[in-house]
C-alpha positions, -999 to 999 in steps of 0.1 A, spaced: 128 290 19 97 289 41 61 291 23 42 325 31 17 299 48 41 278 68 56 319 80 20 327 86 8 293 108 38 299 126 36 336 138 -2 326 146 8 299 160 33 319 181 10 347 188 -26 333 198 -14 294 197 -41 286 173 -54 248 172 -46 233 143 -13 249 135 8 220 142 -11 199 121 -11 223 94 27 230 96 28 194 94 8 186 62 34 216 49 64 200 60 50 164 43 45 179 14 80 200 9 93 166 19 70 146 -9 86 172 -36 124 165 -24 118 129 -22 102 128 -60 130 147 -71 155 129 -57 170 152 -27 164 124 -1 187 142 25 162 173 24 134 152 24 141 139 53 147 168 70 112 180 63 96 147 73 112 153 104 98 184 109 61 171 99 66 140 124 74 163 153 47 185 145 25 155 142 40 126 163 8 103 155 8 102 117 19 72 108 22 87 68 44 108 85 68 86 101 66 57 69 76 89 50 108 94 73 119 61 78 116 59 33 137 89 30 166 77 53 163 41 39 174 61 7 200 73 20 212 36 34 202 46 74 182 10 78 183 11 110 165 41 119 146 35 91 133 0 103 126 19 138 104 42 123 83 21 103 78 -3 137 68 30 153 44 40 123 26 7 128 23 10 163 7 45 159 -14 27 131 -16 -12 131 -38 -10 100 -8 9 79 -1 -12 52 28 12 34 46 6 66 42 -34 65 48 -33 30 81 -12 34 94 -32 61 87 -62 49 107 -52 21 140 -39 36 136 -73 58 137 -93 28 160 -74 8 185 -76 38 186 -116 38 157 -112 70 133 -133 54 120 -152 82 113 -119 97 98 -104 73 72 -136 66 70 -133 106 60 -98 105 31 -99 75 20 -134 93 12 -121 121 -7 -89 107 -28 -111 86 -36 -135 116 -44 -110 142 -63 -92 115 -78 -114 89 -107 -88 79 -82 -66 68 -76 -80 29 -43 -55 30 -27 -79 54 -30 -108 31 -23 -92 -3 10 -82 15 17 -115 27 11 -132 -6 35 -104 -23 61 -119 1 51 -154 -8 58 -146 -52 87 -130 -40 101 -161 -24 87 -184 -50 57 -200 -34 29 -193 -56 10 -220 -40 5 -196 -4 7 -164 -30 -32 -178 -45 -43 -192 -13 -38 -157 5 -51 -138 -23 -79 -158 -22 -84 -151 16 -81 -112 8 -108 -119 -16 -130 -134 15 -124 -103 33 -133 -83 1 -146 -102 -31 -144 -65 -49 -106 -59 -39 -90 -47 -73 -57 -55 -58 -61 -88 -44 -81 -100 -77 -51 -83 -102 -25 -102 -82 -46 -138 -84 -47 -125 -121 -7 -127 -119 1 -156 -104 -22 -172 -127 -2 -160 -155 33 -167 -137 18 -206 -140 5 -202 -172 -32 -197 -168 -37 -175 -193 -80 -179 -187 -84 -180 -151 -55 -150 -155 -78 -123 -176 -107 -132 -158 -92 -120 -129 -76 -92 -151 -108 -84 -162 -129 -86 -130 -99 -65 -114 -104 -36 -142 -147 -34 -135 -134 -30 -101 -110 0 -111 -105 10 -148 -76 32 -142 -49 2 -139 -23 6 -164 -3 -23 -154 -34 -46 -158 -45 -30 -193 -10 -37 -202 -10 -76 -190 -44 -79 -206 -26 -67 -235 1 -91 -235 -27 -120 -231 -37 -112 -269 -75 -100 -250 -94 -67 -251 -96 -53 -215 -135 -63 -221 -159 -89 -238 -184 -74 -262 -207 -80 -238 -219 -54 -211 -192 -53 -185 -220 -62 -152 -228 -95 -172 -209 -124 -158 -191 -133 -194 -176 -97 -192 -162 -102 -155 -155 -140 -161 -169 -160 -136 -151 -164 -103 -128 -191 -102 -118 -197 -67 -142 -213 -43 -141 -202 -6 -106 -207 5 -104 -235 30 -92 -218 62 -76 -231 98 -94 -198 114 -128 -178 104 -124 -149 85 -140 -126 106 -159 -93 97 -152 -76 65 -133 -44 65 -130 -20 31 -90 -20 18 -74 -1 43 -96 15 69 -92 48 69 -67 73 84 -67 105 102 -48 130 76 -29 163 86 -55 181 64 -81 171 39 -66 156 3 -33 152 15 -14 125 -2 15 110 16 46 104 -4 46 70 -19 77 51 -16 82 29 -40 51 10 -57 37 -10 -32 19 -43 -39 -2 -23 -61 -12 2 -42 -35 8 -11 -55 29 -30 -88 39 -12 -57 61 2 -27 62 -11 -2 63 17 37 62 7 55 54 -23 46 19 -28 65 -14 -45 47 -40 -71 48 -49 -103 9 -45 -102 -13 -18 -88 -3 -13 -60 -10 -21 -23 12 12 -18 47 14 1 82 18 -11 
């Protein structure tokens, strides 16, 4: 049943066309859509992200949102459309990437799927987003070697990236680097403290999440240990993680769709996909 609000927006909307309504109705219909999804009713979900994508064609939350819900539901092809769409709308929108990527890969596309995050971290190589992604893709498909080398270009773009230094942290444990793995750990948690995947991995290295030392001195953050990653192309200017995004209305949080390479999070779009925190997607 309609919220009072949604009822009200629209009889405004219908009486005095009000700006803002759509966008309003929008942020509703995203969020009836978030609850469905959480709870499992992916056929409703979608139904309301449908409504909050034609209310707001150029939300690319919106869309990712969509296209999650009827990947749920096995519709891969609309899904896939949708998130192509969402990135078109936003090229920055890493939830997007990350959950195309991942239906690519998971449908024996690989070669598209390395194609796809390649060229996003080539065409934008200030954007540290673009590489963490394509260095998920590269653990995934057991090259660890290009997993480090493009975390350590996301770390170019952004030396204070929690993501990109927690995922060096765990392909340094994958290989057995259990020291150059909780620095990076550690470094990773001054950056952001609220990461219970890292606590935990800390944990499982036998190390408090900090020396005794004070956590600004460099034996508490454990010096860096990558050097400026050789590159074919300059790294351009430096971007924050994931520029931000217009937003159907102020503290919305899109739906996250799985647990992306641990998570996007100066904005948390979609579910997102990682065993990490996340870049955010599904």
């Amino acid at each position: 049943m309609p919220s009072l609000r949604l009822i009200v927006c629209a009889l405004a909307c219908g009486l005095t066309l009000l700006p803002g309504c759509s966008r309003s109705s929008g942020f509703l219909n995203n969020q009836a859509g978030t609850r469905n999804f959480r709870s499992g009713n992916f056929a409703e979900a979608s139904r309301y992200f449908r409504m909050a994508a034609a209310d707001d064609p150029t939300n690319a939350d919106y869309l990712h949102n969509l296209g999650s819900s009827l990947w749920k539901q096995g519709d891969t092809v609309q899904a896939e459309q949708l998130f192509r769409r969402a990135i078109d709308v936003d090229p920055t929108h890493q939830p997007s990437y990350h959950s195309l990527a991942k239906m690519l890969k998971e449908n024996g596309r690989v070669a598209e799927a390395n194609s796809l995050l390649t060229a996003w971290a080539e065409s934008q190589p200030y954007v540290p987003q673009s590489h963490i992604e394509l260095a998920w893709l590269n653990r995934e498909t057991g090259n660890p070697a290009a997993a480090e080398e493009n975390l350590r270009r996301a770390l170019q773009a952004d030396p204070s990236n929690s993501t990109a230094l927690a995922h060096l942290g765990q392909v340094y444990q994958d290989q057995g680097r259990s020291d150059e793995a909780m620095a990076m750990y550690r470094r990773s948690l001054y950056q952001n403290y609220h990461q219970p995947q890292v606590k935990s991995r800390v944990a499982q290295l036998g190390g408090p999440a900090w020396h005794q030392t004070s956590p600004a001195s460099p034996a508490a953050l454990g010096q860096p240990v990558f050097a400026q990653a050789p590159t074919t192309q300059p790294i351009v200017t430096l971007m924050p993680p994931v520029p931000t995004q217009q937003t159907a209305s102020a503290g919305e949080q899109p739906v996250q769709l799985g647990v992306p390479i641990t998570g996007i999070p100066s904005r948390q779009p979609g579910i997102q996909v990682s065993s990490l925190p996340a870049v955010a997607a599904h």
